[in-house]
N, C-alpha and C positions, 0 to 999 in steps of 0.2 A: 504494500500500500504506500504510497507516495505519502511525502509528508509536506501539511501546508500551513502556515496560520491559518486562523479563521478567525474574524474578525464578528464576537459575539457579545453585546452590551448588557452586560447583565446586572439591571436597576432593583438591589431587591436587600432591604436593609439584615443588617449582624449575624448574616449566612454564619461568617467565621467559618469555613469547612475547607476543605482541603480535598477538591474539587478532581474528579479525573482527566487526562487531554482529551481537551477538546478533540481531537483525531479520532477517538473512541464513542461510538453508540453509549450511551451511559442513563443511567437512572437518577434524578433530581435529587431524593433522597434513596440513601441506598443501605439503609436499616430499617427492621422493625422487629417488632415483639411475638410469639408465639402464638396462634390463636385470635388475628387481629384483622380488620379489615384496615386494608395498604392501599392509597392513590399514588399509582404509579406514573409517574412524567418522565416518559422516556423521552432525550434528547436527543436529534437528529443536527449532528453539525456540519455537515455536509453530503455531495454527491458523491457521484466515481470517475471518480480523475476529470471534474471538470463537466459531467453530464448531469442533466437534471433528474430526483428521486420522482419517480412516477410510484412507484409501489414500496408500502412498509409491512411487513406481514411479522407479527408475533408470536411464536409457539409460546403453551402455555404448559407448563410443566405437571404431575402429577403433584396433587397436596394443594393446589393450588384449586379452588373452587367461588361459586359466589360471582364469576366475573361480569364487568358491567363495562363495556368502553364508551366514551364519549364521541357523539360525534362531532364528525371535525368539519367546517365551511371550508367550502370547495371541493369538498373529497368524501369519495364514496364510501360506507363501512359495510364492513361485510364479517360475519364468524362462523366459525364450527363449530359443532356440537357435538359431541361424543359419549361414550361410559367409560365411569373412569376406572380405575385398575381395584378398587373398595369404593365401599359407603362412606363416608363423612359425616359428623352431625356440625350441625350448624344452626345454632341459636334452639337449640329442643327439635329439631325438624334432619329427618335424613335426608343425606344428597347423596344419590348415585350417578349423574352424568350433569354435563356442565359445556362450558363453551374451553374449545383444546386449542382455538387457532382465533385470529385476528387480523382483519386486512385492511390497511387503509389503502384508496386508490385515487389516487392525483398526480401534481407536479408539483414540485418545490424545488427552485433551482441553488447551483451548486454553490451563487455563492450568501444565498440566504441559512440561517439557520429555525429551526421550528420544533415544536413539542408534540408526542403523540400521549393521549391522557387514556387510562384503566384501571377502575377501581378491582379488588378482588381479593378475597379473605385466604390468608396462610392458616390452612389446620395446625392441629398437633400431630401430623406428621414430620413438622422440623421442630426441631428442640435449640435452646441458646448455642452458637457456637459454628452453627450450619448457614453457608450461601444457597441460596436459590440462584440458579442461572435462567434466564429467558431467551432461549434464542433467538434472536431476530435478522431477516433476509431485506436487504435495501434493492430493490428494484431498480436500476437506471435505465436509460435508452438503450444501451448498446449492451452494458456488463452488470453487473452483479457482486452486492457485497454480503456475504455471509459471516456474521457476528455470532457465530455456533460454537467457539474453541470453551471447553470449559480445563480450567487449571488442575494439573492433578494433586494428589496430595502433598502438601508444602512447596511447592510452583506457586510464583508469584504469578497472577494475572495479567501485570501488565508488561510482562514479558510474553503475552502471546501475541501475534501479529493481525488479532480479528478476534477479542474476548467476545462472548458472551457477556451480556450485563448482568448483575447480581448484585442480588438484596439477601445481607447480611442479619441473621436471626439471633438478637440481644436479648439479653433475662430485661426483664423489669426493673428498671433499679428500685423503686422502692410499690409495694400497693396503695394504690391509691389512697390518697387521704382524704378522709373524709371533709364534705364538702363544708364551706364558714356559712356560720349564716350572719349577717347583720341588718337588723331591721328587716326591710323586707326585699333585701338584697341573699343570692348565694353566689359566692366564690366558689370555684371549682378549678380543681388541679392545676396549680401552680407548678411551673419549671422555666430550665432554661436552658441554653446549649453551652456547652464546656467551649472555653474562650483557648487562642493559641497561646504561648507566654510571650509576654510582655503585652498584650490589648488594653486598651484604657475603654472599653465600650461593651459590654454585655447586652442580653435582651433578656424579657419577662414578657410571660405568655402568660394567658389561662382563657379562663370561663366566668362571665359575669351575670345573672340572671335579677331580674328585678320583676318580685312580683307583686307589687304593690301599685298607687293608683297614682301616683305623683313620680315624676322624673329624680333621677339623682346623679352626679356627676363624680368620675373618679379625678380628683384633683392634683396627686402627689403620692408620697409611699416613704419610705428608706428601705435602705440596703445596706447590711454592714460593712460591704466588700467595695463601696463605691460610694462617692462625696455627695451624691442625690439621686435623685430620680425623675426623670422628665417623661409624658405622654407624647405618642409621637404618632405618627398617622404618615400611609404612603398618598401621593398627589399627584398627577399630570399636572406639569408645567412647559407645556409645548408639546414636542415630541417626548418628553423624557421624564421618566418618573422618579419623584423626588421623595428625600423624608424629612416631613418639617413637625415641629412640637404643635400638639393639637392648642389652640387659645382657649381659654375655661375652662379647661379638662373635660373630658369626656363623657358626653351624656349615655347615658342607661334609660332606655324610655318605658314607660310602664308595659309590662307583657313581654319584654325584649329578652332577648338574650346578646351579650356581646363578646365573639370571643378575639381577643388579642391572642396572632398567631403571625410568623414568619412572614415576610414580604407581605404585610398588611397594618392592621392598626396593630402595637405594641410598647410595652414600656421600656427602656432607654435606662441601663447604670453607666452612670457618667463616671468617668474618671476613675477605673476600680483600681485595686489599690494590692488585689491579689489573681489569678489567673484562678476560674470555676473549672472542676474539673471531673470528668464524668462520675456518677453513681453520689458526689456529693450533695447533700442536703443542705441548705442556709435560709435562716428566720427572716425575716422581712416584715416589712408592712404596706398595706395599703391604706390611703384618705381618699375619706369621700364628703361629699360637700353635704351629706343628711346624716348618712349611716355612720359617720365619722371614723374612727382611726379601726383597721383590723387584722389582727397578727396572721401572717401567711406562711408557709415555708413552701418554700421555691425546690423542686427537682431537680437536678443539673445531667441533664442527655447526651451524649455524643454528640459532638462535631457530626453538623448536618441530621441529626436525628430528627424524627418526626414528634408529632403531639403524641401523649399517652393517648389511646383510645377512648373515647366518651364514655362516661358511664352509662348504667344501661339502668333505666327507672322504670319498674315494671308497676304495672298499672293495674 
């Protein structure tokens, strides 16, 4: 495979990850936990040698069930369905057959870059410690690129010349805590992603629900590990999306739910003063302009990890 830059803008605040080349078919995030439904964003950063992608097609591995792909403007989707090699249970409910293949069909020229999205739940057939690979075949005009090599044991992957992408299966760092309540606010699962050393910028995610009849605004917080805390929000500003501090902190509207998450609305440690590092825990707080001050502890995920999985409120 010929080697090129590629020239890819990637506007999307306190990734902090440590990202694969871009040469490489690769997955947005490329962990998760056992037993969890995964939105997958495979990136596509180029053609073949200069031809434009007409066809993305994804094999879907066994253990893999549940799947749902997004469709995509401009381009055709299309799946497979098949039985898969056992049953699965998923959510109280058996699964015996599922979707095994995925097609997108368009153009996307070689020197654009673009994302193909699918959600789809990993059973407990992988356990912590275990890659999933997804093969995927790049369609061009003329040739063909096959992303099928998977690494064998202790083989680094990016020593193969055409990986497979892979999502990497992580214990839990810690069960869910249970959710805050204040006033007629609930907080729900606090984390954060493990910073590189020496960053002066961390991020703070969660879940905000308000179920009360009047609005409430998250104004502020601390953090031991960082000189403050600021509300921050992503924006179009032209072509290009930016992240600026929300002004009045952040409304909660009655019946809402709001969650601070990755490349979207999130809280901002300024200035930290130690490097977060995965599987640790740290106390916090958040201010609100009703529900007033309330004690949090923050999860700290891998570099590029995903949100824990939502709780599940059975009714």
């Amino acid at each position: 495979m010929s080697s090129r830059s590629r020239g890819a803008l990637v506007a999307a605040a306190l990734t902090a990850v440590s990202t694969p080349a871009l040469a490489h078919v690769s997955f947005e995030t490329a962990q998760t936990t056992p037993n969890s439904t995964f939105k997958a964003v495979l990136r596509i950063p180029h053609g073949c040698d200069g031809q434009p992608t007409l066809k993305v097609r994804v094999r879907i591995p066994e253990g893999i069930v549940a799947v749902k792909p997004m469709p995509k403007a401009g381009w055709k989707l299309e799946t497979t369905k098949g039985a898969y090699v056992r049953a699965y249970q998923v959510h109280g409910e058996t699964v015996s057959e599922g979707v095994t293949d995925i097609v997108w069909t368009g153009s996307l020229d070689d020197g654009f870059y673009d994302e193909f999205v699918f959600q789809a739940r990993f059973t407990d057939a992988f356990q912590p410690g275990a890659t999933v690979y997804f093969p995927v075949v790049q369609e061009c005009e003329k040739d063909t690129e096959e992303w099928v090599q998977v690494p064998a044991a202790g083989e680094d992957p990016h020593h193969l010349a055409s990986p497979a992408p892979g999502v990497k299966i992580v214990a839990a760092a810690n069960a869910p805590a249970a959710a805050q309540h204040a006033g007629t606010l609930i907080i729900e699962q606090p984390w954060s992603r493990a910073t590189p050393a020496g960053a002066k910028v961390g991020g703070g995610y969660l879940r905000i629900t308000n179920n009360g009849k009047e609005p409430d605004r998250l104004i502020g917080g601390s953090f031991p590990n960082a000189s403050r805390i600021e509300v921050h929000e992503m924006a179009m500003e032209g072509d290009i999306m930016r992240m600026k501090p929300v002004q009045g902190g952040l409304e909660i509207k009655p019946g809402a739910t709001v969650e601070l998450k990755p490349g979207a609305g999130h809280l901002m440690f300024m200035d930290l003063k130690q490097q977060l590092t995965e599987g640790q825990t740290v106390k916090g707080t958040l201010v609100f302009e009703k529900a007033g001050t309330v004690n949090v502890e923050y999860t700290v995920r891998g570099m590029g990890g995903a949100a824990p999985a939502p709780m599940e409120h059975k009714h």
